[in-house]
CHARMM internal coordinates of N, CA and C (Angstrom, degrees):
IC EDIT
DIST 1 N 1 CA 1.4456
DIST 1 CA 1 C 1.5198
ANGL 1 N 1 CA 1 C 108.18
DIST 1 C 2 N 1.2360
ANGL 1 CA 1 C 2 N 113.62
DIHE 1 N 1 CA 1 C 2 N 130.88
DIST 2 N 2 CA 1.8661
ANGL 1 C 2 N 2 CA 123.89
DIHE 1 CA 1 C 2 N 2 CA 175.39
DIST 2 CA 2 C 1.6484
ANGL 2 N 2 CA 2 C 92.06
DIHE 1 C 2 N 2 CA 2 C -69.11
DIST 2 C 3 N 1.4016
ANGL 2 CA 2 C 3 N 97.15
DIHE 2 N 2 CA 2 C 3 N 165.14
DIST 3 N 3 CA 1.4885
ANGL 2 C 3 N 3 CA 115.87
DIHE 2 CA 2 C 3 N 3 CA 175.65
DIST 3 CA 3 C 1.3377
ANGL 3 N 3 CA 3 C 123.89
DIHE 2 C 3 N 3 CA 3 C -56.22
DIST 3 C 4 N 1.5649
ANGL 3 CA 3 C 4 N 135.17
DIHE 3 N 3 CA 3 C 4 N 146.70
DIST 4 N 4 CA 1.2506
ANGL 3 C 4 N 4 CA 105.03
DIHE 3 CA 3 C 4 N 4 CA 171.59
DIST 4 CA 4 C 1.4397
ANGL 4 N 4 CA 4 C 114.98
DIHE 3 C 4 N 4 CA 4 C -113.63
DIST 4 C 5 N 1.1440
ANGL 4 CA 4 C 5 N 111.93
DIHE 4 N 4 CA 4 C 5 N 128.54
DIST 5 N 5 CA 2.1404
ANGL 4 C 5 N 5 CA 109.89
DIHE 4 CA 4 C 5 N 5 CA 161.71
DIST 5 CA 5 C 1.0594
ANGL 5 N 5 CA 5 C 108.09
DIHE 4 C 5 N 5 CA 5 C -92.83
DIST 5 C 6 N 1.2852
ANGL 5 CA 5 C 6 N 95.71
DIHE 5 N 5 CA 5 C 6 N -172.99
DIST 6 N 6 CA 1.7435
ANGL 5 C 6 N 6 CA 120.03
DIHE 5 CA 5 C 6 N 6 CA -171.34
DIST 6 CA 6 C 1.6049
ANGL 6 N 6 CA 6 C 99.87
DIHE 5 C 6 N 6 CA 6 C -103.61
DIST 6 C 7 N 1.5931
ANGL 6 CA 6 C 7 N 130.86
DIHE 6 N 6 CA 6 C 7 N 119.54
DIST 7 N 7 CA 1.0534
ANGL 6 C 7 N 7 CA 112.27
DIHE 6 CA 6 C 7 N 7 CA -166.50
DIST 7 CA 7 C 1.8236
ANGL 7 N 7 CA 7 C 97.64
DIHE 6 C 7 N 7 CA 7 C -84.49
DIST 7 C 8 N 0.7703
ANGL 7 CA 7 C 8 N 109.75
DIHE 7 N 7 CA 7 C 8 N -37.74
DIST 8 N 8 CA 1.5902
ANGL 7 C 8 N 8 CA 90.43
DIHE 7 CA 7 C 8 N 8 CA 170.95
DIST 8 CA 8 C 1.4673
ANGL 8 N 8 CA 8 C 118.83
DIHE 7 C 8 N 8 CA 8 C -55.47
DIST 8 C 9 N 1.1942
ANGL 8 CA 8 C 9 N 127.15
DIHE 8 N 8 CA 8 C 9 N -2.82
DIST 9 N 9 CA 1.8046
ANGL 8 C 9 N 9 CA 127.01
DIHE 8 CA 8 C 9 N 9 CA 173.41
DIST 9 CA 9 C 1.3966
ANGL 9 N 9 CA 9 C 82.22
DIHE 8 C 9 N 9 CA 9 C -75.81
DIST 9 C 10 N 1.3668
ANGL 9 CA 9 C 10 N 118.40
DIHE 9 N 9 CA 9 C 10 N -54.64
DIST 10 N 10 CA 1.8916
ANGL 9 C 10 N 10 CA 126.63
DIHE 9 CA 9 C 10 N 10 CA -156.81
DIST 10 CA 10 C 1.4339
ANGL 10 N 10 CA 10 C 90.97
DIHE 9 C 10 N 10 CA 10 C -41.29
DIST 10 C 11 N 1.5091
ANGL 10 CA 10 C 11 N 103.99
DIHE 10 N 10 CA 10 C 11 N -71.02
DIST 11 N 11 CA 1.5852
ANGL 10 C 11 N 11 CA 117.64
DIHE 10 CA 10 C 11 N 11 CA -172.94
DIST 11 CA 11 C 1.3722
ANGL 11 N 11 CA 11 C 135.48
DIHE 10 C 11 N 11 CA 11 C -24.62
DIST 11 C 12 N 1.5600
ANGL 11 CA 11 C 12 N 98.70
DIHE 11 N 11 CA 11 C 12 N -53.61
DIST 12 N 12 CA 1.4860
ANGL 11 C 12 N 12 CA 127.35
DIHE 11 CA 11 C 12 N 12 CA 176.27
DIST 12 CA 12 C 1.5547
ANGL 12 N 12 CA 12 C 113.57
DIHE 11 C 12 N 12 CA 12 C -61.19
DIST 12 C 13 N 1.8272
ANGL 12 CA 12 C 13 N 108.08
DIHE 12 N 12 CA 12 C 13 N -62.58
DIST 13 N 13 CA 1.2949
ANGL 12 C 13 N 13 CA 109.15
DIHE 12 CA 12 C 13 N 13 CA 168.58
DIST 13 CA 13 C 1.9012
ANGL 13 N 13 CA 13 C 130.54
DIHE 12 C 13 N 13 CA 13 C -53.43
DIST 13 C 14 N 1.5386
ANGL 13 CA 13 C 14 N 115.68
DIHE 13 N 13 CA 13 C 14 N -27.78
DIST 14 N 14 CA 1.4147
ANGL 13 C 14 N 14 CA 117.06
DIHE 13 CA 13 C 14 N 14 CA -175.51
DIST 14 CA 14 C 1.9268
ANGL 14 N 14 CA 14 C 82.85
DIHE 13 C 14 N 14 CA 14 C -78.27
DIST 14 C 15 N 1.5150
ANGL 14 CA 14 C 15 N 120.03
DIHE 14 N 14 CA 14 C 15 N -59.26
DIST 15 N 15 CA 1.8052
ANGL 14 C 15 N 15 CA 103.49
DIHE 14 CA 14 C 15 N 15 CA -160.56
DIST 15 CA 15 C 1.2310
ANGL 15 N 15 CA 15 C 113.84
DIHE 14 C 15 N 15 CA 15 C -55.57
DIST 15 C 16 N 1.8548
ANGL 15 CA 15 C 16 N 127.40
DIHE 15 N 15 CA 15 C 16 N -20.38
DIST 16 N 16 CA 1.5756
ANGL 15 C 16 N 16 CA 117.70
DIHE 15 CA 15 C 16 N 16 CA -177.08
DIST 16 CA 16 C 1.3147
ANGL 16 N 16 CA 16 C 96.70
DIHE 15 C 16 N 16 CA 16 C -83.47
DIST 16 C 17 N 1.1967
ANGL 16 CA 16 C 17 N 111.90
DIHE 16 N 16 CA 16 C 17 N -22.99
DIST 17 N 17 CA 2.0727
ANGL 16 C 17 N 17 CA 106.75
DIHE 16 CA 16 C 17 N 17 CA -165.35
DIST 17 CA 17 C 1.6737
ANGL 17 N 17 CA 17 C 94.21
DIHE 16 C 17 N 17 CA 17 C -59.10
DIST 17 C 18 N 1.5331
ANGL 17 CA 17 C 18 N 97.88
DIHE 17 N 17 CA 17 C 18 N -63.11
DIST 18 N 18 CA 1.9241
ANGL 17 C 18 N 18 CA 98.65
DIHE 17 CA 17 C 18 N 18 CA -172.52
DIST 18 CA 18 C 1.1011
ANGL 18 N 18 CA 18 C 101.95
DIHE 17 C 18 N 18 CA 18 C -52.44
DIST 18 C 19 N 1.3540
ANGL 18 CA 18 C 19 N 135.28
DIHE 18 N 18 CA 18 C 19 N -73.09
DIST 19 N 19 CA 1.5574
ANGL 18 C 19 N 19 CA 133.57
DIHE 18 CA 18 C 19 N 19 CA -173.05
DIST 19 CA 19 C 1.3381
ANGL 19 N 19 CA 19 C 110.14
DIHE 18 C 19 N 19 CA 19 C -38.44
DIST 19 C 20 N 1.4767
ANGL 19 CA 19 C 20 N 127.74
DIHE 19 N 19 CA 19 C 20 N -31.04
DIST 20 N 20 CA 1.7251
ANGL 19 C 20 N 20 CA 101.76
DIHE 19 CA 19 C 20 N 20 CA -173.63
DIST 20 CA 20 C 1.7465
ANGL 20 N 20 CA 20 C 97.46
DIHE 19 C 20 N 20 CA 20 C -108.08
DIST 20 C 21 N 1.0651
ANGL 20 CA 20 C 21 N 129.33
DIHE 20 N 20 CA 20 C 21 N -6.88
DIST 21 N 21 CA 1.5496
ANGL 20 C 21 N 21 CA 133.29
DIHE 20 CA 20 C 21 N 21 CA 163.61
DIST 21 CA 21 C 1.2610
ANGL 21 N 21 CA 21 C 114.80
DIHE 20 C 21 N 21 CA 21 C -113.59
DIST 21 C 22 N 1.7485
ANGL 21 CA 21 C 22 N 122.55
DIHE 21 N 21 CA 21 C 22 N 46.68
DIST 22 N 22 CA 1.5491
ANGL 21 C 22 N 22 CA 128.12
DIHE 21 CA 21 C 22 N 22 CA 178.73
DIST 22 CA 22 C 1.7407
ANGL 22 N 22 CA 22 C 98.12
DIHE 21 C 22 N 22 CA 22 C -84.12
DIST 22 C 23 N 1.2323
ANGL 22 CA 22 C 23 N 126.10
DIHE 22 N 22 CA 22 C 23 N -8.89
DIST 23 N 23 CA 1.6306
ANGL 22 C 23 N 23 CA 112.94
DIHE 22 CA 22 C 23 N 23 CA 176.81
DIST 23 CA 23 C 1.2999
ANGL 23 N 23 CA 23 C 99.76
DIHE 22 C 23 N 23 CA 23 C -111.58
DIST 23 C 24 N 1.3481
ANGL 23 CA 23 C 24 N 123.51
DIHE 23 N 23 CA 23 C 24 N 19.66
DIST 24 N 24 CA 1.7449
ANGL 23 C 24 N 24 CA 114.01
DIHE 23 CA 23 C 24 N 24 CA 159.94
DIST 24 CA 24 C 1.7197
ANGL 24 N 24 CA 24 C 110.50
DIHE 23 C 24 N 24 CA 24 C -83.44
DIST 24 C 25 N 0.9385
ANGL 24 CA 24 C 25 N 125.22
DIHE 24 N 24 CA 24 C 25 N 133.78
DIST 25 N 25 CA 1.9162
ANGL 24 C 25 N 25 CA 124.61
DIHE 24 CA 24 C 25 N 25 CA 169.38
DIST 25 CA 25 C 1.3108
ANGL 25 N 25 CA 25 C 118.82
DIHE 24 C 25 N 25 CA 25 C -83.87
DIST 25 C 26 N 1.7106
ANGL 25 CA 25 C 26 N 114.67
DIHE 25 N 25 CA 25 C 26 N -44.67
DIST 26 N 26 CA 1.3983
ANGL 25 C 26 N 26 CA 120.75
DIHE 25 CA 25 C 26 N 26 CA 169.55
DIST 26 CA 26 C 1.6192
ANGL 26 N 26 CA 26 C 120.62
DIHE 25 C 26 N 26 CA 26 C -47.00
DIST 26 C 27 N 1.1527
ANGL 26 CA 26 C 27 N 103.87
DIHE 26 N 26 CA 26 C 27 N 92.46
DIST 27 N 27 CA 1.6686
ANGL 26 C 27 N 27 CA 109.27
DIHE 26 CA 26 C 27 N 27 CA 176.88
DIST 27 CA 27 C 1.3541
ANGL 27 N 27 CA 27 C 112.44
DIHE 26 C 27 N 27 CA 27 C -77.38
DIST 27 C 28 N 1.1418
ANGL 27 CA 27 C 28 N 144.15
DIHE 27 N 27 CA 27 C 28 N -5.48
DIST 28 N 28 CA 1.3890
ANGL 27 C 28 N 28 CA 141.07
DIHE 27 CA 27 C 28 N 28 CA 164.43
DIST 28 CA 28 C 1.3309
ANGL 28 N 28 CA 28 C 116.57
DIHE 27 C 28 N 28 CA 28 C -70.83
DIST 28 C 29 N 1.7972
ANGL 28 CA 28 C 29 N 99.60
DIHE 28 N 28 CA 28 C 29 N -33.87
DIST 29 N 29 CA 1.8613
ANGL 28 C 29 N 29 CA 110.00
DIHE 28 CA 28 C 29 N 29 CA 173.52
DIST 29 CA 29 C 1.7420
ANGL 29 N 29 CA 29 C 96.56
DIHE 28 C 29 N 29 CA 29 C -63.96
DIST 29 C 30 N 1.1674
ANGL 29 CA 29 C 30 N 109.07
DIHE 29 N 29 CA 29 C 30 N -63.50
DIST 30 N 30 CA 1.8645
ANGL 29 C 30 N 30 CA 114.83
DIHE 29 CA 29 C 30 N 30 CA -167.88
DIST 30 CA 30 C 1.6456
ANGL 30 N 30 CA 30 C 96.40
DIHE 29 C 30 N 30 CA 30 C -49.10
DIST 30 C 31 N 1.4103
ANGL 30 CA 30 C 31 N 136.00
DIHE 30 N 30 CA 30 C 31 N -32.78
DIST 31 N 31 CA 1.5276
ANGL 30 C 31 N 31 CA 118.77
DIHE 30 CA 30 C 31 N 31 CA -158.10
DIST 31 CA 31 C 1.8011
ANGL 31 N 31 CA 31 C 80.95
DIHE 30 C 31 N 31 CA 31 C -99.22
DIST 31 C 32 N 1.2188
ANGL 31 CA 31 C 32 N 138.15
DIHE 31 N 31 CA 31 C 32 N -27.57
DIST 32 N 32 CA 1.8215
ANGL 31 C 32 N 32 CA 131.00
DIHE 31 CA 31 C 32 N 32 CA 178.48
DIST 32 CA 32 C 1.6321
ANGL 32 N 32 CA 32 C 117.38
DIHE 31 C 32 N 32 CA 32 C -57.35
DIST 32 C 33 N 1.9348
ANGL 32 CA 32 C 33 N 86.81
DIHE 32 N 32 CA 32 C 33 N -37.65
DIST 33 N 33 CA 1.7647
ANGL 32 C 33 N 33 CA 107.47
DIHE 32 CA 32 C 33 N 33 CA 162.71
DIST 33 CA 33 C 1.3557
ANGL 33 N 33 CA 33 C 127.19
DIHE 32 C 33 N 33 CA 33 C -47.54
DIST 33 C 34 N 1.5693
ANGL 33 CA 33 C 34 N 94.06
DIHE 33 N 33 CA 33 C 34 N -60.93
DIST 34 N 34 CA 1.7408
ANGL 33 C 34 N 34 CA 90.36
DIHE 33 CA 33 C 34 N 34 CA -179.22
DIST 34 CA 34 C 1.2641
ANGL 34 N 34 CA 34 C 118.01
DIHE 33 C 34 N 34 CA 34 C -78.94
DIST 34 C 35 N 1.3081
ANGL 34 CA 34 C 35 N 109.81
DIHE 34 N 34 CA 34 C 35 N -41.42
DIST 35 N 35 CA 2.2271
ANGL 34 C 35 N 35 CA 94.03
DIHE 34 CA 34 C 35 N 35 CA 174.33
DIST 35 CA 35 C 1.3609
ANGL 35 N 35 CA 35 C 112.68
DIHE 34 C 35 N 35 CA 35 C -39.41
DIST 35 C 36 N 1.6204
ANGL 35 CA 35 C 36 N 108.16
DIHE 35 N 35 CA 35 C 36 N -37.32
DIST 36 N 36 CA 1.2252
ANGL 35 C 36 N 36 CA 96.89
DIHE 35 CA 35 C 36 N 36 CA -158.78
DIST 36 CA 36 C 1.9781
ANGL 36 N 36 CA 36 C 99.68
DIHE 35 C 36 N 36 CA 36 C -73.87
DIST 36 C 37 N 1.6316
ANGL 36 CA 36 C 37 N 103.42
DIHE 36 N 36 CA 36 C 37 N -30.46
DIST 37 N 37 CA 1.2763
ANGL 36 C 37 N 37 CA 93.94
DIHE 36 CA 36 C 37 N 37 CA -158.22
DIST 37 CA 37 C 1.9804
ANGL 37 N 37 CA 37 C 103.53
DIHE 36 C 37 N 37 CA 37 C -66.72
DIST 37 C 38 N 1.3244
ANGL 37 CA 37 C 38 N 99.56
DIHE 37 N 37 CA 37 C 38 N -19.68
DIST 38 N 38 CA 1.3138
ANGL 37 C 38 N 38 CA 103.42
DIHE 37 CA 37 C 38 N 38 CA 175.42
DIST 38 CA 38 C 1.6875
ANGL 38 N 38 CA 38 C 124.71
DIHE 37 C 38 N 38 CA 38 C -51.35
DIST 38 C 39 N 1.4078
ANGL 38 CA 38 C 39 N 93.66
DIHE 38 N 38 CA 38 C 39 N -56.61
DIST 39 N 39 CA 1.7924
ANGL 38 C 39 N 39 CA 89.32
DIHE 38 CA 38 C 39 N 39 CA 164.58
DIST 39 CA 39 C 1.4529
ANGL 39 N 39 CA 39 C 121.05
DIHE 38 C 39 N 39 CA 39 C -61.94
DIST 39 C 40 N 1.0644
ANGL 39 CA 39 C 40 N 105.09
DIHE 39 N 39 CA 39 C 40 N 5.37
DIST 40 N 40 CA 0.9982
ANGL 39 C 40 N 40 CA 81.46
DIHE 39 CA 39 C 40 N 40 CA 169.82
DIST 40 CA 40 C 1.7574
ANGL 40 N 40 CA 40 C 116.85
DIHE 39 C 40 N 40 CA 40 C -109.49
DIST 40 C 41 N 1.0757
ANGL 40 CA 40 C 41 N 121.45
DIHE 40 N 40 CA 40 C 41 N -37.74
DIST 41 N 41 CA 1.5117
ANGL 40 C 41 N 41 CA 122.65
DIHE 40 CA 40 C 41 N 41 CA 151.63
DIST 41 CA 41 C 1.7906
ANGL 41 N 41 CA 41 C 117.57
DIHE 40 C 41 N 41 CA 41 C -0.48
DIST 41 C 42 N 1.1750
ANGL 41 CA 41 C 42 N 94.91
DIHE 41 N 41 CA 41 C 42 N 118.61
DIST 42 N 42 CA 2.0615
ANGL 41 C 42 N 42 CA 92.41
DIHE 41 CA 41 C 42 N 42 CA -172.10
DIST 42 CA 42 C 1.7230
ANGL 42 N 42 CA 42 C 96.59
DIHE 41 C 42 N 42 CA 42 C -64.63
DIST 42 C 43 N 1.5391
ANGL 42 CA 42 C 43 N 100.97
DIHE 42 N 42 CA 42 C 43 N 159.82
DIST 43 N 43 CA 1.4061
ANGL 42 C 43 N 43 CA 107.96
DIHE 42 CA 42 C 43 N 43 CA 177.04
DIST 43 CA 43 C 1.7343
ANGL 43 N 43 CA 43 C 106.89
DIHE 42 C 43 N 43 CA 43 C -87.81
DIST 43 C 44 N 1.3578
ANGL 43 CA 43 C 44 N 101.64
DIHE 43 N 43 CA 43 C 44 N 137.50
DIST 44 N 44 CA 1.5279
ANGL 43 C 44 N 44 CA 82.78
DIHE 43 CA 43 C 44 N 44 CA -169.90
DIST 44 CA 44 C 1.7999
ANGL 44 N 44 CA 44 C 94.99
DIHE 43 C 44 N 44 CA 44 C -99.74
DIST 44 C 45 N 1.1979
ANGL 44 CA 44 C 45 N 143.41
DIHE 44 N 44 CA 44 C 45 N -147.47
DIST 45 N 45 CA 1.1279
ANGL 44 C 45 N 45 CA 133.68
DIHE 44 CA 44 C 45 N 45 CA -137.28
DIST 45 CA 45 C 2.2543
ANGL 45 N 45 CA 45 C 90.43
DIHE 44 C 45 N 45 CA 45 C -156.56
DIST 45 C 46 N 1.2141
ANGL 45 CA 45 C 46 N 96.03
DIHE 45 N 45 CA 45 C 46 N 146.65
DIST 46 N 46 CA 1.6794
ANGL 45 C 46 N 46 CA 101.37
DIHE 45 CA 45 C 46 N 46 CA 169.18
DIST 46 CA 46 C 2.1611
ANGL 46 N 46 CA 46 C 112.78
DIHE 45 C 46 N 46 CA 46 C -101.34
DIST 46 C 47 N 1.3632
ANGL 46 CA 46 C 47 N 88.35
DIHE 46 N 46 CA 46 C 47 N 102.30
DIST 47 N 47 CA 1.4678
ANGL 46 C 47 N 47 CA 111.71
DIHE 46 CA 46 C 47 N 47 CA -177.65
DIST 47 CA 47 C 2.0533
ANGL 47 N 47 CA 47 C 114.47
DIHE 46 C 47 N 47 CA 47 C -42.16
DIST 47 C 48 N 1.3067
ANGL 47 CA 47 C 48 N 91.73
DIHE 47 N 47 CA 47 C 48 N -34.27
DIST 48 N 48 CA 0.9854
ANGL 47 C 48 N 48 CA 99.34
DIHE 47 CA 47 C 48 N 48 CA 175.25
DIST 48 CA 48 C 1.7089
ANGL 48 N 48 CA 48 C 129.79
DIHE 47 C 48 N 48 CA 48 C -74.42
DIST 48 C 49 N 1.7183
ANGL 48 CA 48 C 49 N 103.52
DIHE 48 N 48 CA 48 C 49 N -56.08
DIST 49 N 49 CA 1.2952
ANGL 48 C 49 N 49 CA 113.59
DIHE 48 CA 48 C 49 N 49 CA 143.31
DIST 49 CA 49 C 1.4537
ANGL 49 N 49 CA 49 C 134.96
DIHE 48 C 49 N 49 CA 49 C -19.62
DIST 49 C 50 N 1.8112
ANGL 49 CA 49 C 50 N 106.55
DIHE 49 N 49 CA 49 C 50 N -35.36
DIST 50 N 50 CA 1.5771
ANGL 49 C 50 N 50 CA 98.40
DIHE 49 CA 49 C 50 N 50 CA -164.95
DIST 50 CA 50 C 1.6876
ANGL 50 N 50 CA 50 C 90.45
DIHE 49 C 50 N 50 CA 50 C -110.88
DIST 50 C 51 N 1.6398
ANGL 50 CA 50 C 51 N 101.66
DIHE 50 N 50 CA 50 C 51 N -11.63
DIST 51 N 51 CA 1.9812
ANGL 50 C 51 N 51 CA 81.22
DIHE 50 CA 50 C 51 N 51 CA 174.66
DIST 51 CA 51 C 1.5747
ANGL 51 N 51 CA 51 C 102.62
DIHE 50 C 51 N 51 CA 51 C -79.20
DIST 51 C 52 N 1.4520
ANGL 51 CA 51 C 52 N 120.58
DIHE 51 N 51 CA 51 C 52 N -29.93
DIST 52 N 52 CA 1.3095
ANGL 51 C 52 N 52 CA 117.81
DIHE 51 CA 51 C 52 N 52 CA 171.29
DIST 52 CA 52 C 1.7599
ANGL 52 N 52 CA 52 C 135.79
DIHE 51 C 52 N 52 CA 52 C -34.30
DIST 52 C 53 N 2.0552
ANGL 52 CA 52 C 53 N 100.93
DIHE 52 N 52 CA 52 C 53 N -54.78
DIST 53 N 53 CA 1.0433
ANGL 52 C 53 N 53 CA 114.86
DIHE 52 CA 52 C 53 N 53 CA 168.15
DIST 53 CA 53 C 1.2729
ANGL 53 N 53 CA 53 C 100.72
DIHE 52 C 53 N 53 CA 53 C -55.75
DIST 53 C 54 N 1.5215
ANGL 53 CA 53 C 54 N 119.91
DIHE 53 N 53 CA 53 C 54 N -78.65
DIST 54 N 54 CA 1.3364
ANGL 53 C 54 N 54 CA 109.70
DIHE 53 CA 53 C 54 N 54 CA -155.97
DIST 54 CA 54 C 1.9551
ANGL 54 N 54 CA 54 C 121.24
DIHE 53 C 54 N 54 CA 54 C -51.94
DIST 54 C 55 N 0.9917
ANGL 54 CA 54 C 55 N 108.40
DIHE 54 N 54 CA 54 C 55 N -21.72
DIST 55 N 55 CA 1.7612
ANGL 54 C 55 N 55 CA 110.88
DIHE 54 CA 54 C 55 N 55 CA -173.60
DIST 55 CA 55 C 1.5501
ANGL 55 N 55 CA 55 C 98.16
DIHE 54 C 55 N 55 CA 55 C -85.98
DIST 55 C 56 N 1.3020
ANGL 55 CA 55 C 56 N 140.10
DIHE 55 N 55 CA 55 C 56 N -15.64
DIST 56 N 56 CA 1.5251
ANGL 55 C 56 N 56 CA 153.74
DIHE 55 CA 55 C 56 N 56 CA 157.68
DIST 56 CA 56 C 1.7996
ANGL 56 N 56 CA 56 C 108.60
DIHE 55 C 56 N 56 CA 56 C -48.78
DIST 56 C 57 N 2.1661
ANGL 56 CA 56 C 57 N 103.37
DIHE 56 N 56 CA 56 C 57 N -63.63
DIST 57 N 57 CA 1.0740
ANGL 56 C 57 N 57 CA 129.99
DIHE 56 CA 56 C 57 N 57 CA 174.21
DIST 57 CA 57 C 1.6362
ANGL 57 N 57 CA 57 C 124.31
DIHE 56 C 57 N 57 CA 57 C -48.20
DIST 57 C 58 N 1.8275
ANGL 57 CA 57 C 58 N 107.58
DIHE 57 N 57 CA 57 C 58 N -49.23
DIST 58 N 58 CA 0.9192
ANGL 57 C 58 N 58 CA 115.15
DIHE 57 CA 57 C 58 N 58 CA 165.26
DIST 58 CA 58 C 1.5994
ANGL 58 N 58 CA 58 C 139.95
DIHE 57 C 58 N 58 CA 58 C -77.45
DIST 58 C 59 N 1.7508
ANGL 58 CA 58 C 59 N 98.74
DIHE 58 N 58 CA 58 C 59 N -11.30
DIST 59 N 59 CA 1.8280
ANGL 58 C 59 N 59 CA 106.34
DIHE 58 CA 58 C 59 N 59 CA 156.19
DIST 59 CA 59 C 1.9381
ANGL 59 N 59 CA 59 C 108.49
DIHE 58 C 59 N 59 CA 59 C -78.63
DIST 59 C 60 N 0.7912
ANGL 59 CA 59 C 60 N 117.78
DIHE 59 N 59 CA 59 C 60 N -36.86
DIST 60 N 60 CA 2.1057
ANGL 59 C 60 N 60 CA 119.14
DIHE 59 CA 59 C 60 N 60 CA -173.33
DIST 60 CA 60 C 1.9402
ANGL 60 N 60 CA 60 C 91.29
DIHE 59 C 60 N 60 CA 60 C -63.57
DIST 60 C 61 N 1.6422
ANGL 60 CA 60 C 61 N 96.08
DIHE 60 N 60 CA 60 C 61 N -46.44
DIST 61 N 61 CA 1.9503
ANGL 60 C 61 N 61 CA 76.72
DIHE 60 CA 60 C 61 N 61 CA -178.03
DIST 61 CA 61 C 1.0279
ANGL 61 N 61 CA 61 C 103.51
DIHE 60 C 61 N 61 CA 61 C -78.06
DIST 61 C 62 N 1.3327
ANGL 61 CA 61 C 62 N 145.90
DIHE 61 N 61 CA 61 C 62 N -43.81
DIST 62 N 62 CA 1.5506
ANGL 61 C 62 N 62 CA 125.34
DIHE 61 CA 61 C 62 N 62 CA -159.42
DIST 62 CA 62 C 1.4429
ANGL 62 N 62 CA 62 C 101.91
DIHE 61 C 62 N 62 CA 62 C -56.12
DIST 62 C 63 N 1.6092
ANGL 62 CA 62 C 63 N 115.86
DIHE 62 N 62 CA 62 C 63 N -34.96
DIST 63 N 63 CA 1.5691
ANGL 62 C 63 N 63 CA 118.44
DIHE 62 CA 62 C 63 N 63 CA -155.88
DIST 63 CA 63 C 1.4281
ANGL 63 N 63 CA 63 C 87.61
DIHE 62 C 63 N 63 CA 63 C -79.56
DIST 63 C 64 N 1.0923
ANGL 63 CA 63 C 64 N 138.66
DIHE 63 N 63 CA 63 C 64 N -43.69
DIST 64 N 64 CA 1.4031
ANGL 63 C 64 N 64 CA 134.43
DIHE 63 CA 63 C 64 N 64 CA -170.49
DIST 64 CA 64 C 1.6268
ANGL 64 N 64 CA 64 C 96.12
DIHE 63 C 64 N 64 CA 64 C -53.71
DIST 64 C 65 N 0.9267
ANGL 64 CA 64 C 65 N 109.89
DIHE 64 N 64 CA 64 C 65 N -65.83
DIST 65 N 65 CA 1.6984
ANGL 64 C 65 N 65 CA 131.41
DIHE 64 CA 64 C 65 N 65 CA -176.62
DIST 65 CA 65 C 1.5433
ANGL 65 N 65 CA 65 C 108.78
DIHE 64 C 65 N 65 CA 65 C -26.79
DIST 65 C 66 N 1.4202
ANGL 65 CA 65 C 66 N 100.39
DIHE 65 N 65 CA 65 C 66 N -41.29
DIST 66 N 66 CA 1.6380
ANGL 65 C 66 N 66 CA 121.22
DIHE 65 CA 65 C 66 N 66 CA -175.60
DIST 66 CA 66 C 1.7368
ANGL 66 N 66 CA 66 C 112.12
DIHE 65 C 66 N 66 CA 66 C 76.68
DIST 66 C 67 N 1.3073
ANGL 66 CA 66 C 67 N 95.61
DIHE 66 N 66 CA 66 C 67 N 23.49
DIST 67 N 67 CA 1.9271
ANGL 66 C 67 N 67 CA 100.06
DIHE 66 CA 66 C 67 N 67 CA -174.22
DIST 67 CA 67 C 1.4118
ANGL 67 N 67 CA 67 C 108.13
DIHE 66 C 67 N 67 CA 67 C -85.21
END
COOR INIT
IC SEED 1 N 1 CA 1 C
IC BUILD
C-alpha cells in the first residue's frame, strides 16, 4: 500500500503554492514545487489497520491473561 494523505492537505498545499508563486511562468518549477511540497505532507495512518492491530493485540493479552 502507497502512503496515505489527506487529500484536502493535497488541495490546500497545490492552491497556496499557485497563490504565493502566481507571477512565476515556469511551470516545470510550480510542478518540482509540488512533489516536493507533497513529501512533505505528514503520512496520515489507515484507521482500519490500527483497529485491526489493536483487536489482534487485545486477543494475545486476554489469552495470556488466561480469561
Amino acid at each position: 500500500m502507497g502512503r496515505l494523505i489527506d487529500a484536502d492537505d493535497v488541495k490546500k498545499m497545490i492552491s497556496d503554492t499557485f497563490e504565493k508563486e502566481k507571477d512565476v511562468i515556469n511551470s516545470f518549477w510550480k510542478m518540482g514545487t509540488l512533489m516536493d511540497k507533497v513529501d512533505e505532507i505528514p503520512t496520515a495512518y489507515d484507521v482500519d489497520s490500527v483497529v485491526e492491530q489493536l483487536e489482534k493485540e487485545k486477543i494475545r493479552s486476554t489469552e495470556r491473561m488466561g480469561v
